[in-house]
N, C-alpha and C positions, 0 to 999 in steps of 0.2 A: 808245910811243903806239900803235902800228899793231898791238902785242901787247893791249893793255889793249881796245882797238876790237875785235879778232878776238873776245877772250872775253867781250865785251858781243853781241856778235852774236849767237857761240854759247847764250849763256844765252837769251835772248830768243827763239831757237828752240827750244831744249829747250823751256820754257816755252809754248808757242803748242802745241808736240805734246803737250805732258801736257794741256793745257786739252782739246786735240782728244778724247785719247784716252777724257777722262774722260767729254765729251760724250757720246761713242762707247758707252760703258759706262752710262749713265744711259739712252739711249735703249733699248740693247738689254734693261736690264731694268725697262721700266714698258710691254714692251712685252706680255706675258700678262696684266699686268691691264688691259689698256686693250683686250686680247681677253676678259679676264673682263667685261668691264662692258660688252661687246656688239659689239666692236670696231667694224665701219663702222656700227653701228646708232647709235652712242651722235654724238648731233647735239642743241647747246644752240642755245636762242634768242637771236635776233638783238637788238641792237638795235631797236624799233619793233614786233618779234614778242609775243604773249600769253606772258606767264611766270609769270603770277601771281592771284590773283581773290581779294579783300580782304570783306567787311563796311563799307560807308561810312555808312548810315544804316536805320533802321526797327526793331534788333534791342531784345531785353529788351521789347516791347509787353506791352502788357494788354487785354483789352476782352473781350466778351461773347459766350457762345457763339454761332455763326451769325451774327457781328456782324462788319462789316468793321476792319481797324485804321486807326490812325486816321491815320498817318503807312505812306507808301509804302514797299517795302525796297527799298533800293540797296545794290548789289553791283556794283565795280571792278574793270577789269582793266589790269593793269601789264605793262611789260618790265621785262627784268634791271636795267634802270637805275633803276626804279621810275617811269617817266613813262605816262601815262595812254594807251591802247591803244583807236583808234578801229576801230569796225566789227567787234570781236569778238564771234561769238557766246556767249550767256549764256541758259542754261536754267532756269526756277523750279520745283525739284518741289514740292509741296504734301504732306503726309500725308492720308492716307485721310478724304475727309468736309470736307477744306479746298479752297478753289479761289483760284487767282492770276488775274489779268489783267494781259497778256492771257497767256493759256495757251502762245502757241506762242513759239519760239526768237525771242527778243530783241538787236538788235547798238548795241553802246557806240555811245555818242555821242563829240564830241571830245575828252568829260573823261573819256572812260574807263567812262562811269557807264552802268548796265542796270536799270531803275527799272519795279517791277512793286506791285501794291495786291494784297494776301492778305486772303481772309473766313473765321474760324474757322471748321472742323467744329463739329458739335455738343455734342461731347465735351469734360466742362471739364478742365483742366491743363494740364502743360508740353505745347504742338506745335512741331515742329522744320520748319523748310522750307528747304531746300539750295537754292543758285545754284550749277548748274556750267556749266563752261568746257572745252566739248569738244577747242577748239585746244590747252588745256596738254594737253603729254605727261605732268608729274608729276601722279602719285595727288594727293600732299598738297596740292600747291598748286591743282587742277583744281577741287574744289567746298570750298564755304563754308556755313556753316550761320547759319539765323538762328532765334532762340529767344525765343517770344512764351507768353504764357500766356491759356489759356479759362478764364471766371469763369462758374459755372452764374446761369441765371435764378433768379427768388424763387420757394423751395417751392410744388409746386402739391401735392403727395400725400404721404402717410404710409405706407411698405411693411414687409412684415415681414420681418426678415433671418434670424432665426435662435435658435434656443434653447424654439421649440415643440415639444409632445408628449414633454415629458421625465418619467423616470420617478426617484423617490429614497425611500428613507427617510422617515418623519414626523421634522419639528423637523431638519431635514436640508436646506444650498441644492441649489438643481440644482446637476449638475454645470457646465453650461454659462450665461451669461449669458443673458439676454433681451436682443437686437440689435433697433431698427426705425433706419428711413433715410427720411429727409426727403429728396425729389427733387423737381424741375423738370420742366417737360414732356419734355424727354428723359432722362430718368432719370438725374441728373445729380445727385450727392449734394451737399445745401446746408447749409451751417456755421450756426450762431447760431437756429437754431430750437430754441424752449424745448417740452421733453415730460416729459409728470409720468406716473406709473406708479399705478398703482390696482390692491392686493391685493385679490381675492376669495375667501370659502370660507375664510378663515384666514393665518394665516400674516402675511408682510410683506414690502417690496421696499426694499432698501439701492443707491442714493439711489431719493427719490418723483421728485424735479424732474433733469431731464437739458438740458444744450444740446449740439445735434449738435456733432460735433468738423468736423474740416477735410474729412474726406468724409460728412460729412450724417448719422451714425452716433449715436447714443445706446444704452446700454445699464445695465440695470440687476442685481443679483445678485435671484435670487426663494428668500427661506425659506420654506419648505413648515410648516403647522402641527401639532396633535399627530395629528388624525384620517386612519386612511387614508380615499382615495377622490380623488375631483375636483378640482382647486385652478382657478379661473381668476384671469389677469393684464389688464389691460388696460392701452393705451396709447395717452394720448391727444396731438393738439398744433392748437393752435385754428387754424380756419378750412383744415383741409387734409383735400384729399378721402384716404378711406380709416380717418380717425380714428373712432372709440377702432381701434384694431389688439388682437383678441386671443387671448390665449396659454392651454393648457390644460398643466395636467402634474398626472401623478398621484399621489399618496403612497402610500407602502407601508410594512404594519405592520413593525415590529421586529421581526428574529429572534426566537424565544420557546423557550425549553426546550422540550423534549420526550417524550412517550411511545414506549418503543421497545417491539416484542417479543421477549423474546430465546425463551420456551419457547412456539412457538403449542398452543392447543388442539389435542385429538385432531381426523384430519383425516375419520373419521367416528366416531360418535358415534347409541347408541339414544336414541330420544324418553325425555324422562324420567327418562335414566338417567346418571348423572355419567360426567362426560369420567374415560376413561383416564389420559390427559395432563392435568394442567390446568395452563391459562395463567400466564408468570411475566412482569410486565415492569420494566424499568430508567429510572429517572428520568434524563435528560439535558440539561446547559445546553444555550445556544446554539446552543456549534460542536459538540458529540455529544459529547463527554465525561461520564463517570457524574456524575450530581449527587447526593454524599450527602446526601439531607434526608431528614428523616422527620415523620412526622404528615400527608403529602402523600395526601389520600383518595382512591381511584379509581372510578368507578363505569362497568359496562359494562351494555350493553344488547344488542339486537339489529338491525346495520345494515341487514341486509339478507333476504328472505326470509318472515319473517314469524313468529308466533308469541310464545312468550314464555319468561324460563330461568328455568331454578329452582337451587335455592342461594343463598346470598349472595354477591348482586350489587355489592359492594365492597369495596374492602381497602385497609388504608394501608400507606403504603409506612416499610420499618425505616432503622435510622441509614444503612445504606450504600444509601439510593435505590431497595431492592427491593422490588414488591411483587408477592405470591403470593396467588391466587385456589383455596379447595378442594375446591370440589364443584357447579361450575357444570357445569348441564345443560340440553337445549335442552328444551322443551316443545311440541307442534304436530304440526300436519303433517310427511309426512318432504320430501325435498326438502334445495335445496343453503343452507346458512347462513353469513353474516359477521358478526362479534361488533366491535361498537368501545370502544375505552376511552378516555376522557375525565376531566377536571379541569382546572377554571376556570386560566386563565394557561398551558396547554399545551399544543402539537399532538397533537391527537389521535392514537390508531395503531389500527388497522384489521386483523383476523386474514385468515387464509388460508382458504378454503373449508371447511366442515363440513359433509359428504354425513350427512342427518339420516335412519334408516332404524327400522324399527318398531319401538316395545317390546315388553318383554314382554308375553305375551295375558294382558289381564281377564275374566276371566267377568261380569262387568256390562256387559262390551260387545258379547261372545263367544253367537255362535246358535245352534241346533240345528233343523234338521226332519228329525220322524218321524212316516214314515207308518203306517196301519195295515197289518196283516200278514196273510199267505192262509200255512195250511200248507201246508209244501214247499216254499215260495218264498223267495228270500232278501228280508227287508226291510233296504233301504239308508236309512243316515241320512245325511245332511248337517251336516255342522258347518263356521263361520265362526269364527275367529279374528280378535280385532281388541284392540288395545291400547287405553289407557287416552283415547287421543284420536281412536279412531275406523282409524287405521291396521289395513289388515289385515297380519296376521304370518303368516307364513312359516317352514317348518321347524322346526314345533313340535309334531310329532307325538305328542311321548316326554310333552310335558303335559298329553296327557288322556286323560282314565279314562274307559271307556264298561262300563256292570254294566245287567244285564237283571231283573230280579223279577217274579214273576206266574206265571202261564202256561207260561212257556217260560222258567225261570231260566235267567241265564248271566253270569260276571264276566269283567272284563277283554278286551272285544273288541279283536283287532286293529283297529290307526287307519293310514289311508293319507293322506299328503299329494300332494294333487293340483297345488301352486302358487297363489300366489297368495292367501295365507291359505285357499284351502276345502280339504277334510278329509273321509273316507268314511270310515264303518265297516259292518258288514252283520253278520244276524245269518237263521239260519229256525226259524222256529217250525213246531211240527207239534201243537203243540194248541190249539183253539180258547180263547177267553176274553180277558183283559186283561193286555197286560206293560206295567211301569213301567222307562222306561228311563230311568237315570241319566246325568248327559253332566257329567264335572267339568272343570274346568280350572286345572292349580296347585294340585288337591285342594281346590277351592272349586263349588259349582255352577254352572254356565250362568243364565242369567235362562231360569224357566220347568222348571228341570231338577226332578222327573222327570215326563217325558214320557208320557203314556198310548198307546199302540199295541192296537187291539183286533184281535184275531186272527180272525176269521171263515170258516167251513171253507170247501174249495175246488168244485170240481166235481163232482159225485158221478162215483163212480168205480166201474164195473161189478168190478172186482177185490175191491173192500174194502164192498161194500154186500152187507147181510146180506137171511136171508128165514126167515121162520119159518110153516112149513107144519102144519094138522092136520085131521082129521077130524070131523066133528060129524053128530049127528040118528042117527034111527033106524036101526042096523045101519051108520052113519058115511057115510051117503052124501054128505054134502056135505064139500065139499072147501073149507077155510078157509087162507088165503094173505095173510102179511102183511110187506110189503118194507118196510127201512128202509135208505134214500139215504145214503152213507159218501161221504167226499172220501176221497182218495190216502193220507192219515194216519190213518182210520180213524173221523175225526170226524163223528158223525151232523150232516146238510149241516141239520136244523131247520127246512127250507122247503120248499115244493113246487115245482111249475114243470116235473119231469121227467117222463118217456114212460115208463112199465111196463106190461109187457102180459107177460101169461099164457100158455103151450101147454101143454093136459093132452094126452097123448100127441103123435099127431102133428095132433089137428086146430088147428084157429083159433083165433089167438092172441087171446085177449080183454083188454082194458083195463082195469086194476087201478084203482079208484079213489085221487085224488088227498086226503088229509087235511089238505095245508097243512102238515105239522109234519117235513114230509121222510119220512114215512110211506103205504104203501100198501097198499089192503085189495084183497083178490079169493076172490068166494065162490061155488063152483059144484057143483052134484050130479053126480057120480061114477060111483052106482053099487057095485057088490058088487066086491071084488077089489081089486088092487095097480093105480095107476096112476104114468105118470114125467111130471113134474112140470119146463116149463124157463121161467125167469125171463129177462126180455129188459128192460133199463136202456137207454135210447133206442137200440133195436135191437141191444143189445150184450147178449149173455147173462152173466147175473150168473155169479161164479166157485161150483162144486158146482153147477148146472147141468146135467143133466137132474135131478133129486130123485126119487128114488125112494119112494111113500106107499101 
């Protein structure tokens, strides 16, 4: 017995030190995480303490923007136990635009309960308004949410949302919808308002009748009709200010084949005279691919500049879409030129600069002056070059012919180009009478060509003016003297006007009479014997001077 009681004893101890040790071991390790979860920090509530803050009444409301609800919120605050917690604070926040009463920190009554009246914002939809409970230390259990919804007022306006000023294709919708919005005085979008759509300018709208949806929204699709240019939409909905609301957008033609250049004309080019180069172009669809068609007629003109061309001014295009123009030329003034080519259903194409510069010279347009001529002088002519439209030409010396006849024959004068279309040539004549001068151009006459030039003698010239002296009467006494007035050439000058005076020896010069005919008489008695005899031409003694009689 005393053995059986010893190893009851003993068991019952071993047993109490395992319990111990295990204890021992449990404690030591729940003891980092009970440092992990804050160690002295980590303090639950009591008994009678805020543990908790519930929803008890006022949530899921309805009513009207700026309109109070109609039922108060309540919001509960519990301990651990869940029994209802008097004198806790409880705070109502409100969302932006809403307000509670009363405003400031609220404390439970003895059931727990913190009871506050909320007035929607103005803004309609779901608004959330929290009650918290500053005393809970838990996030999750500290605030409670309560969720009411704002219902807008009845449509006061019809606004425009969206889908003006668009642009597309003819017989093409927009891309975007036509949007308007039925709103409330606070711009509050309103459901079940009926709006009908009104195409104008063409075209049509898929649907006409619209009712706004759940944000006040109606929208319609706008087909554009065949013509480019203007479309309007309107959209109307009765009794709302704002209505008809409207919408413009515009059409745009379809792509169209095209005229392309591929060979531009020469990029200058004489008046009148066929391009070097002349113009090829390429018929192309849409997207610029060659479009083989033929029978396609082209016809060009002139874009820009002025004037008008010569050749034929159209060409059709062959099986592979080409067409070739072969002797287009500009006509006009010179000046810078653009040429366009056009046919009905296609983009036009439009050449590159044509610097237009003179033709060749016409003698139907082409001038000459000539003056008359003094011998021993050079007589200079004037010649204009001007082409077939008035331009004057330039560096054309080598085509014209200047020949003299009359009086003073002479062919082929040298020709000097000054610029500018004018032109010199010179020629002197050294005998009096009339020369015919010729002026060709391109071996054609000038207007007016041949020109008369009368040569008329110069100054009388004490060198080349003669004198024919003699004797007369009984025994020769009288002394007979008769000067005829020469220019530099030798040409009797035909006129008078000039000073001759007479010295028979060495006395006083006497004064030859004047005849008018560029001749002069002087008749004086002598005397028996030889006398010397000296002729004086406006104080200038004639050449052989003294004369010996």
């Amino acid at each position: 017995m005393i053995s059986t009681a010893a190893t009851t004893i003993t068991g019952r101890t071993e047993a109490r030190s395992w319990s111990f040790r295990l204890f021992i071991a449990v404690v030591v390790s729940l003891c980092p995480i009970l440092a992990a979860c804050g160690g002295d920090n980590l303090l639950l509530p009591k008994d009678g303490e805020p543990a908790k803050i519930s929803v008890e009444t006022g949530d899921n409301q309805t009513a009207g923007v700026g309109q109070p609800l109609i039922l108060p919120l309540s919001a509960k605050v519990t301990d651990p136990s869940g029994r209802a917690v008097q004198g806790a604070q409880v705070v109502f926040v409100p969302p932006p635009g809403g307000t509670v009463d009363p405003p400031d920190t609220i404390r439970t009554g003895p059931d727990g309960l913190a009871t506050a009246s909320y007035t929607l914002s103005t803004t309609a939809g779901d608004q959330i308004i929290e009650a918290r409970a500053p005393a809970i230390q838990s996030p999750t259990s500290a605030t409670v949410a309560f969720h009411v919804t704002a219902m807008p007022e009845p449509a006061e306006s019809l606004i425009r949302v969206g889908g003006d000023s668009q642009s597309v294709q003819v017989l093409l919708p927009l891309p975007d919808s036509l949007v308007v919005q039925a709103v409330d005085r606070f711009g509050n979008g309103v459901p079940g308002v009926e709006v009908t759509w009104e195409a104008r300018n063409g075209g049509e709208v898929s649907p006409e009748t619209v009712t706004t949806g759940a944000d006040g929204r109606a929208a319609t699709q706008r087909m554009l009709g065949g013509d480019p240019g203007l479309y309007a939409t309107n959209a109307r909905a009765q009794d709302l200010a704002g209505s008809p609301i409207a919408f413009t957008a515009t059409g745009i033609a379809p792509p169209r084949p095209e005229l392309v250049l591929t060979t531009q004309p020469s990029s200058q080019a004489a008046a009148g005279e066929p391009f070097d180069r002349q113009p090829e172009l390429q018929l192309r669809d849409p997207v610029g691919a060659p479009l083989n068609q033929a029978g396609v007629n082209v016809t060009v003109q002139i874009a820009s500049g002025g004037g008008s061309l010569g050749g034929k001014t159209s060409a059709t295009s062959n099986e592979n879409g080409v067409v070739k123009f072969t002797d287009l030329s500009v006509r006009g003034e010179t000046g810078a030129r653009t040429l366009i080519f056009a046919v009905d259903g296609f983009i036009p194409a439009t050449s590159a600069s044509i610097d237009v510069t003179a033709g060749k010279p016409d003698p139907g347009q082409s001038t000459a002056t000539v003056p008359n001529g003094v011998p021993g002088l050079a007589t200079a002519l004037a010649i204009r070059l001007k082409d077939e439209f008035g331009n004057r030409v330039s560096g054309a010396a080598s085509a014209i012919q200047v020949n003299i006849d009359g009086a003073n024959p002479s062919a082929g004068l040298p020709v000097n180009d000054d610029g500018d279309g004018s032109y010199t040539a010179a020629y002197t004549p050294v005998r009096t009478g009339t020369d015919a001068v010729s002026v060709l151009v391109r071996g054609s006459p000038i207007a007016g060509s041949p020109f008369q030039s009368t040569v008329a003698a110069g100054p009388a010239d004490p060198v080349h003016t003669t004198a024919a002296l003699g004797r007369s009467g009984l025994f020769g006494f009288q002394l007979n003297v008769l000067v005829t007035t020469r220019d530099s050439q030798g040409n009797a000058l035909g006129h008078g006007g000039d000073q001759v005076t007479i010295q028979v020896n060495d006395g006083t010069p006497g004064a030859a009479t004047d005849r008018g005919d560029g001749t002069y008489f002087y008749s004086v008695g002598v005397g028996f014997g030889s006398v010397s005899v000296t002729i004086f031409l406006n104080g200038v003694a004639i050449a052989g001077s003294p004369f010996a009689i």
